[in-house]
C-alpha positions in Angstrom: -7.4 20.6 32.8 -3.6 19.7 32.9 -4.3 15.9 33.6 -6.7 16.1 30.5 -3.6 18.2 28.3 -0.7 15.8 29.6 -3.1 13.1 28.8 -3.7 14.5 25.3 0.4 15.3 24.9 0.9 12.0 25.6 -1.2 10.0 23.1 0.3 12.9 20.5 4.2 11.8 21.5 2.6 8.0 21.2 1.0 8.6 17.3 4.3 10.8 16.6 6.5 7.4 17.7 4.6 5.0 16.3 4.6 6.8 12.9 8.2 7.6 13.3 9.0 3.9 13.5 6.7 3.2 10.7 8.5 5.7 8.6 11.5 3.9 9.2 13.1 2.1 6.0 14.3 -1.1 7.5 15.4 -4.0 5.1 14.9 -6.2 8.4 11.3 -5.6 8.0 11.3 -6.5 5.0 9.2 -9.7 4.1 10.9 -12.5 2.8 9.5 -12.5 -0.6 12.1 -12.6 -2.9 12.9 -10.3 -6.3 11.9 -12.1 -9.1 9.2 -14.2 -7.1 6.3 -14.6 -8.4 3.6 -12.2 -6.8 1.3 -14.7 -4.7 -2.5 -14.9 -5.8 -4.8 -13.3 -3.7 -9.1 -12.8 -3.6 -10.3 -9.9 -1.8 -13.6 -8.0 -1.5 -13.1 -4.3 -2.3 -14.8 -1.2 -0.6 -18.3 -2.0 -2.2 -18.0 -5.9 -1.5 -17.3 -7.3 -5.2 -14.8 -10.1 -5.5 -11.0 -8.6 -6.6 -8.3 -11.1 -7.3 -4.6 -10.0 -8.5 -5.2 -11.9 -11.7 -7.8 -9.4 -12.9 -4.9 -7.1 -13.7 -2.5 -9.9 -15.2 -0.5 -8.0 -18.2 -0.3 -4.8 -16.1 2.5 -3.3 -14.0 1.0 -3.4 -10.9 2.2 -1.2 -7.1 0.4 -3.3 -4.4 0.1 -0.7 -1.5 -0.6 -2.5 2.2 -1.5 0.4 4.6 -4.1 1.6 6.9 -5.9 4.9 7.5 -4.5 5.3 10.7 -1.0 5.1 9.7 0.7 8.6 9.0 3.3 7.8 6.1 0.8 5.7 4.4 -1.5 8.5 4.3 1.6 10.7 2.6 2.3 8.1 0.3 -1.4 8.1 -1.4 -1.4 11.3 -3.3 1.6 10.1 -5.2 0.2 6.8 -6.0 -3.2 9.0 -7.0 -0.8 11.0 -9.4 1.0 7.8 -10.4 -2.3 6.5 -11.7 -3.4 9.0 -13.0 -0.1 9.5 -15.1 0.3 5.8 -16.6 -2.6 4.2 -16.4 -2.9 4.3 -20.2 0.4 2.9 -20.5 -0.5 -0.1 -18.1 0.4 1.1 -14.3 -2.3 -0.3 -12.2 -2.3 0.7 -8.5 -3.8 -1.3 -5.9 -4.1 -0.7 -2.1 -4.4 -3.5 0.5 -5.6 -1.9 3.9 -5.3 -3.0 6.6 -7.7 -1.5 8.6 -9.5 -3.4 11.2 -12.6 -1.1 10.9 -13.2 -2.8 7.5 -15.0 -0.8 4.5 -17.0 1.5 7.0 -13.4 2.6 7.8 -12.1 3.1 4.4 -14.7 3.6 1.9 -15.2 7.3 3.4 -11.2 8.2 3.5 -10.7 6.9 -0.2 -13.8 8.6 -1.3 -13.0 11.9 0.5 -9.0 11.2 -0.2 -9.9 11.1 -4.1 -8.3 8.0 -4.2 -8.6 6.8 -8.1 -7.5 3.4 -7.8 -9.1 0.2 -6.6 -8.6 -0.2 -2.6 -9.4 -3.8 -0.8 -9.9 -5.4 2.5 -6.9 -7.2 3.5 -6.7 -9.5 5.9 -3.8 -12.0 8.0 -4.0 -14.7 5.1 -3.1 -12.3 2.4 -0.3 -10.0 4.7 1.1 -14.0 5.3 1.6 -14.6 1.5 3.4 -11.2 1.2 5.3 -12.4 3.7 4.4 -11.5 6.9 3.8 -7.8 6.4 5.3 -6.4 9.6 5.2 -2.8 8.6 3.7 -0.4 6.9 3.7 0.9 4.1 5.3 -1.8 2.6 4.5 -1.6 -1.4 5.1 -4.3 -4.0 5.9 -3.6 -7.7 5.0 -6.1 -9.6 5.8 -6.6 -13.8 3.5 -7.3 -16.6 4.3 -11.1 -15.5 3.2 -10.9 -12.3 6.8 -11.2 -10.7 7.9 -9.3 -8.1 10.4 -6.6 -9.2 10.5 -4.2 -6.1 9.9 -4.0 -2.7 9.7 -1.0 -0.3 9.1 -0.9 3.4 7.9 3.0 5.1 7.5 5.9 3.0 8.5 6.0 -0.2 8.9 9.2 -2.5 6.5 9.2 -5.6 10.0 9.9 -8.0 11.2 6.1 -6.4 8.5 4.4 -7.5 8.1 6.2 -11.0 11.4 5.5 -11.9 10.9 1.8 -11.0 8.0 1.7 -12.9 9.0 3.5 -16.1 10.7 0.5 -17.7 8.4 -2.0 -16.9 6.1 0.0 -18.6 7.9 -0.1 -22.0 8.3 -3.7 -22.2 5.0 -5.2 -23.3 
């Protein structure tokens, strides 16, 4: 009984580490896509297989999420984008999540449905984390103008109010 607890203390101290290190905002993990870049095309099948691309939300502001279910501040990040979306989505905010998960829809589909997450969620893969520039942590979230450019970039958790007041203005100019 106190190999299986030690064993089980263990793994937690593990998860607790790994997610501390994921909450970590590092600019040296940041990827080298540059402000003012434009946001590089991508094709992905979402959590019911149909074809998404980036360009079927061109005019709108868009926060590209990469995470993964497993990961603990990607997980505290989603109710704010859920609220975010909810918020602006008449005034042009589109949020979009890229996971990363290796379990693939059977993985996700059930978290976003029992998550309530209201926004389109895709399969990523090493192609499209390559374009972003080599995503090497996550969360990292993109925010992305009515032009497509990059006008934001954020690597570990990120507080909701951040990411609303990057937003805001690039949802007045149309």
């Amino acid at each position: 009984m106190k190999q299986k607890n030690a064993i089980g203390i263990t793994i937690l101290a593990a998860g607790l580490v790994l997610g501390s290190v994921l909450l970590v905002r590092n600019n040296s993990m940041a990827s080298d896509l540059a402000k003012g870049t434009a946001a590089p095309s991508w094709q992905l099948k979402d959590l019911d297989g149909k074809t998404v691309k980036l360009s079927d939300f061109k005019g709108k502001v868009v926060i590209l999420d990469f995470w993964a279910t497993w990961c603990p501040p990607c997980r505290a990040e989603i109710p704010g984008f859920i609220d975010l979306q909810k918020k602006y989505q008449d005034q042009g905010l589109q949020v979009i999540g890229i996971s990363l998960d290796q379990g693939g829809a059977a993985t996700v589909k059930p978290f976003a449905q029992k998550n309530g997450m209201n926004y389109p969620v895709v399969l990523g893969n090493e192609k499209v984390s390559n374009l972003y520039g080599d995503i090497s942590g996550i969360p990292t979230t993109f925010i992305i103008d009515r032009e497509g450019h990059v006008t934001g970039q954020h690597v570990g958790f990120t507080e909701k109010s951040e990411f609303e007041s990057e937003i805001k203005p690039l949802l007045k100019s149309s």
